[in-house]
C-alpha positions in Angstrom: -15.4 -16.6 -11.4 -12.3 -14.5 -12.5 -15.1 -12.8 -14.8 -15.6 -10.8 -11.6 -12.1 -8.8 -12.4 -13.1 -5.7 -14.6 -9.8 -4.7 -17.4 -7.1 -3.4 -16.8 -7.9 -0.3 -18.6 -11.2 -0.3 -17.2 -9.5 0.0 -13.9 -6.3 2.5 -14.5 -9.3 4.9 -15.9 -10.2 5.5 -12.3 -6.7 6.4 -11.3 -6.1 10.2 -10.7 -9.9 11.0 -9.9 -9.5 9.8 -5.9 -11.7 6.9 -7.1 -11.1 3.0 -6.6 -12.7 -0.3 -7.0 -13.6 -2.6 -3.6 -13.9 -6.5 -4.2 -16.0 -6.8 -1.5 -16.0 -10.6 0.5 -16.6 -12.4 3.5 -14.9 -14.3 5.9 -16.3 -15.9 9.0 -19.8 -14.5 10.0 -21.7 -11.1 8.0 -18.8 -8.8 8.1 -17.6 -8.0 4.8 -14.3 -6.8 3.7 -13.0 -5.1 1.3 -9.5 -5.2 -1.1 -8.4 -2.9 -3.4 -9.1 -4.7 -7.2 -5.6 -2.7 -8.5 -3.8 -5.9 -6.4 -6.1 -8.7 -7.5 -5.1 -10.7 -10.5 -8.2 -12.9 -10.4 -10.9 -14.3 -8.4 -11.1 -19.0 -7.9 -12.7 -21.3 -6.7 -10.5 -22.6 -3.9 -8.3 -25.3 -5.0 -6.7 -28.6 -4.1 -3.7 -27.7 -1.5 -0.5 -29.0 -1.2 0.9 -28.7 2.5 4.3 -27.2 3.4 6.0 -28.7 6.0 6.9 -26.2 9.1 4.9 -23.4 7.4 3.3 -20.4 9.0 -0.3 -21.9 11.0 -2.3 -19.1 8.4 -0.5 -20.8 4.8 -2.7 -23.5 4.3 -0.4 -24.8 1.5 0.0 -24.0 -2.1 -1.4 -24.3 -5.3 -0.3 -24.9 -8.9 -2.2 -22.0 -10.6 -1.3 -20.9 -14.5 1.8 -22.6 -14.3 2.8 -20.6 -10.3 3.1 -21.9 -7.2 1.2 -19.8 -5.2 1.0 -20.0 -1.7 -2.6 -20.1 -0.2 -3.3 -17.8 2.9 -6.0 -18.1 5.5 -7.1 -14.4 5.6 -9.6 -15.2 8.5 -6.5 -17.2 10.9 -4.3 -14.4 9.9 -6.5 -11.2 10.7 -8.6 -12.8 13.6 -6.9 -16.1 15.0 -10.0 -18.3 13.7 -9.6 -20.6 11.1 -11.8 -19.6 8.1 -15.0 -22.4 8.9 -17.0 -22.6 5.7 -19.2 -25.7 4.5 -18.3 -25.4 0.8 -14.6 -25.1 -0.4 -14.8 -20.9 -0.7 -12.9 -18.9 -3.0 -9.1 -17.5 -3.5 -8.5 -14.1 -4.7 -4.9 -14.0 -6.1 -3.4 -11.0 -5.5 -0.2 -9.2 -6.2 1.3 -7.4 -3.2 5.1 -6.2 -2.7 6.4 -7.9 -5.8 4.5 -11.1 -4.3 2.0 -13.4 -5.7 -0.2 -15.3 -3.1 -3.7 -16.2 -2.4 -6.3 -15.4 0.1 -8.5 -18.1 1.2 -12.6 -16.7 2.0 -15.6 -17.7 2.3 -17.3 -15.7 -0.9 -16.6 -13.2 -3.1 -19.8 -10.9 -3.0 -18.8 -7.9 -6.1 -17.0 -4.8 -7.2 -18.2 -1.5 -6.2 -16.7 2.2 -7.1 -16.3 4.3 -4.8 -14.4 8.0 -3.8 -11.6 7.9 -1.7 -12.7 10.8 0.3 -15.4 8.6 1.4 -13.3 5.8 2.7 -12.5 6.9 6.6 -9.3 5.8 8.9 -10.3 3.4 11.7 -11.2 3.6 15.0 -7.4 3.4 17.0 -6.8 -0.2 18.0 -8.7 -1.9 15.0 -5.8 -4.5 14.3 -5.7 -5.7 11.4 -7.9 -2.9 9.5 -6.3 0.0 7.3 -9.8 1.6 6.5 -13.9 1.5 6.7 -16.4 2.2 3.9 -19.8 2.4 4.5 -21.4 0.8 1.5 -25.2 0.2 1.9 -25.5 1.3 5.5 -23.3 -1.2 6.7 -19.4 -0.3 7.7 -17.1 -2.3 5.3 -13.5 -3.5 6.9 -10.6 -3.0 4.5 -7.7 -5.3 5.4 -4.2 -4.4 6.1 -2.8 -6.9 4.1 1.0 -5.1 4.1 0.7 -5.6 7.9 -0.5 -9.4 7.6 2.3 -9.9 5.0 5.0 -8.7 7.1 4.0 -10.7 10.1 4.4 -14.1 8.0 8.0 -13.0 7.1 9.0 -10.9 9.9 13.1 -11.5 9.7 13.6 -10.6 6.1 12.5 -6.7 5.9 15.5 -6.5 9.4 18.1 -8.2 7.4 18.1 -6.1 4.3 17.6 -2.6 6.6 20.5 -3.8 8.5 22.7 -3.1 5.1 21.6 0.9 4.7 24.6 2.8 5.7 24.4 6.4 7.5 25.0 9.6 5.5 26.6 12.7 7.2 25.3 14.9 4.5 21.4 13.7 5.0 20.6 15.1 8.4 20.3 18.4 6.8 17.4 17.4 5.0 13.7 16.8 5.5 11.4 14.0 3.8 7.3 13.9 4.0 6.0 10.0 4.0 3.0 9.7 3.9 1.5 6.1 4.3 -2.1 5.2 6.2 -0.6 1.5 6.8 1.3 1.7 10.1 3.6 -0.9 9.3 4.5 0.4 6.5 5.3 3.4 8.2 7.7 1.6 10.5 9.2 0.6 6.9 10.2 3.2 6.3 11.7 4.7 9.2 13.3 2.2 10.1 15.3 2.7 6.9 15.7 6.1 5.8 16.3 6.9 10.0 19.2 4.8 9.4 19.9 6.8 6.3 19.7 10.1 8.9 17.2 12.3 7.1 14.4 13.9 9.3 11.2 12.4 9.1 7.6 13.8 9.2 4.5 11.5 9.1 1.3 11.8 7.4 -1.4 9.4 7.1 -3.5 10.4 3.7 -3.3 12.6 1.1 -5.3 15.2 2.7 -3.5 15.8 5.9 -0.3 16.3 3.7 -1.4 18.1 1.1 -2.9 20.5 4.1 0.6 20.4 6.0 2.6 20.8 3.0 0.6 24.4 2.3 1.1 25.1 6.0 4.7 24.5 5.4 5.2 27.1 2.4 3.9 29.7 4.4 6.0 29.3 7.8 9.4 30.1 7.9 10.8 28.1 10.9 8.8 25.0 8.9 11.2 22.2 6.9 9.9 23.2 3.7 13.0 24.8 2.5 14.8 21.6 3.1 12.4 19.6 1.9 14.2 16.7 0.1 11.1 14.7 -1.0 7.6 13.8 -0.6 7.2 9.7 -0.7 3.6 8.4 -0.5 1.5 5.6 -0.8 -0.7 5.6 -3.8 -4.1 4.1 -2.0 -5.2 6.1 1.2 -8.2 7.2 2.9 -9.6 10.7 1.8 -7.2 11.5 -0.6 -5.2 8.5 -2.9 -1.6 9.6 -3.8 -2.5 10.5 -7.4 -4.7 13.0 -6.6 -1.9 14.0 -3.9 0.3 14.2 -6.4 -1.7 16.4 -8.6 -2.2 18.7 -6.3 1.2 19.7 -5.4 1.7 19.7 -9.1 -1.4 22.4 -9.5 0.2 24.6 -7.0 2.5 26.6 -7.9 4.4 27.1 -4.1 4.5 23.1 -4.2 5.3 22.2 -8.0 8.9 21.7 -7.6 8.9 19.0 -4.9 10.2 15.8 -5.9 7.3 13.4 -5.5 8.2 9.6 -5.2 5.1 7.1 -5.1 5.9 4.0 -3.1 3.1 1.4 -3.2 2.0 -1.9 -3.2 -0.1 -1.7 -6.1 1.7 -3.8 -9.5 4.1 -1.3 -11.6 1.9 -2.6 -14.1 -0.8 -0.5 -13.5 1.0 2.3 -12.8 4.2 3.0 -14.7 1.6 5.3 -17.5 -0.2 6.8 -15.0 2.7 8.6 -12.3 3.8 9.8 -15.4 0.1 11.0 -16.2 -0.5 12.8 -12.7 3.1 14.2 -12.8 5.0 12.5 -10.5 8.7 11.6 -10.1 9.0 7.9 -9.9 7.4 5.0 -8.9 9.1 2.4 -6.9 7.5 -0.8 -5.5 7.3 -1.4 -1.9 8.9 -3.0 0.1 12.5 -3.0 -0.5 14.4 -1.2 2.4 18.1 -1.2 0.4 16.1 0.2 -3.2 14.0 3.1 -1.1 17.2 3.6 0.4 19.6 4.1 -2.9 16.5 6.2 -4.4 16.4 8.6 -1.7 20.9 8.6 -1.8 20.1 9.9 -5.3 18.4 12.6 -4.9 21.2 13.4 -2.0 23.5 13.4 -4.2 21.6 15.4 -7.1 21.4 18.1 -4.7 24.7 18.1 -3.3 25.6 18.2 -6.9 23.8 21.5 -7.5 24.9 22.9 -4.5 
């Protein structure tokens, strides 16, 4: 079944034109969902489990796979509080999330479809566990917020590591632009670089920041003068953080801005291509003290040149 996985190459290729692949599968019931194939290694048939004692109720165990131990998540427990029911032993799609390796239990795997970003929509408000919706065949397709089930299985661990980011006189004179559709991992991040004392403005896709950040060049009394640095998510509704990226780098009131992608997505995939669309860096998610010491950097680059 891993046949399902297109190449590498294959996939990077759709980087930087607001395009991505959707493994499309099922859980419980006729509701599919979706995952972005940039953080799925490969595609099993669900293995023999080993149980950990006093795990989480949604790690059903973990398997030996390639020479790992990966754990084995029950997508359907985690995202809707039912235990994935399913007459045959369903599938595992390993995935890579967060400098993690784990595996989602489902029913089936249907396929891979391509599709734009700009025609992959924010949720209703309230939708839980749901970062985006596709409609793909005239049926609405749920994409899961896996950063948001991920952080809920190790909730302790993101606090303890914030807790060591120390306060910086010299920040509060700057601005920074995150822009993120997952709301957890906007609490990320401002839990961090809040602590850090920069000023923080919000954005939820490409699109609304590219639109506020033109708004911004044109009004005085905006931040944009002490704009220290736009960080974004690579994979959001409407516009991805590629084509964000190129963008500001096509304008020529926006060019200079230091652009940081901070993403889930495997620095495997991407290392070529920030450097292709003309951003900064790329820095994997989510480690509070590393987001923290990047953004101390550019701090002290500009106190430098001061």
């Amino acid at each position: 079944m891993s046949s399902i996985i297109q190449s590498v190459d294959q996939r990077t290729r759709l980087a930087g034109h607001n395009r991505m692949e959707l493994l499309l599968f099922r859980l419980n019931g006729r509701q599919r969902f979706g995952i972005n194939v940039f953080k799925v290694r490969e595609v099993i048939n669900a293995p023999r489990l080993t149980r950990i004692p006093k795990a989480s109720s949604i790690v059903r165990g973990i398997a030996h796979i390639r020479g790992t131990t990966v754990p084995i998540l029950d997508l359907s427990l985690a995202v809707s509080g039912r235990v994935l029911a399913t007459e045959q032993p369903g599938s595992v799609i390993i995935t890579e999330y967060n400098r993690s390796v784990q595996g989602f239990l489902v029913a089936g795997v249907d396929r891979i479809i391509n599709l734009n970003w700009q025609d992959v929509m924010p949720p209703s408000s309230g939708s839980g566990y749901v970062t985006a919706v596709a409609k793909v065949e005239d049926e609405l397709v749920q994409i899961i917020d896996v950063e948001k089930v991920l952080a809920e299985l190790r909730p302790l661990q993101d606090a303890r590591v914030e807790a060591l980011v120390e306060h910086r006189e010299d920040a509060a004179q700057h601005h920074v632009l995150v822009v993120d559709d997952s709301a957890v991992a906007r609490g990320q991040i401002r839990r961090t670089l809040e602590k850090l004392g920069v000023e923080l403005t919000f954005a939820t896709n490409g699109e609304e920041a590219l639109r506020l950040l033109q708004e911004w060049a044109q009004d005085p009394e905006s931040p944009f003068s002490r704009l220290l640095m736009v960080i974004s998510d690579i994979e959001m509704p409407r516009m991805d953080g590629y084509t964000l990226t190129t963008s500001i780098r096509r304008d020529e009131r926006l060019r200079h801005l230091y652009v940081l992608l901070h993403t889930s997505l495997s620095g495997i995939f991407n290392d070529g291509l920030v450097q292709r669309v003309g951003a900064n860096e790329f820095l994997a998610k989510y480690h509070p003290k590393e987001l923290a010491e990047r953004v101390e950097e550019i701090l002290d680059a500009v106190a430098a040149e001061a």
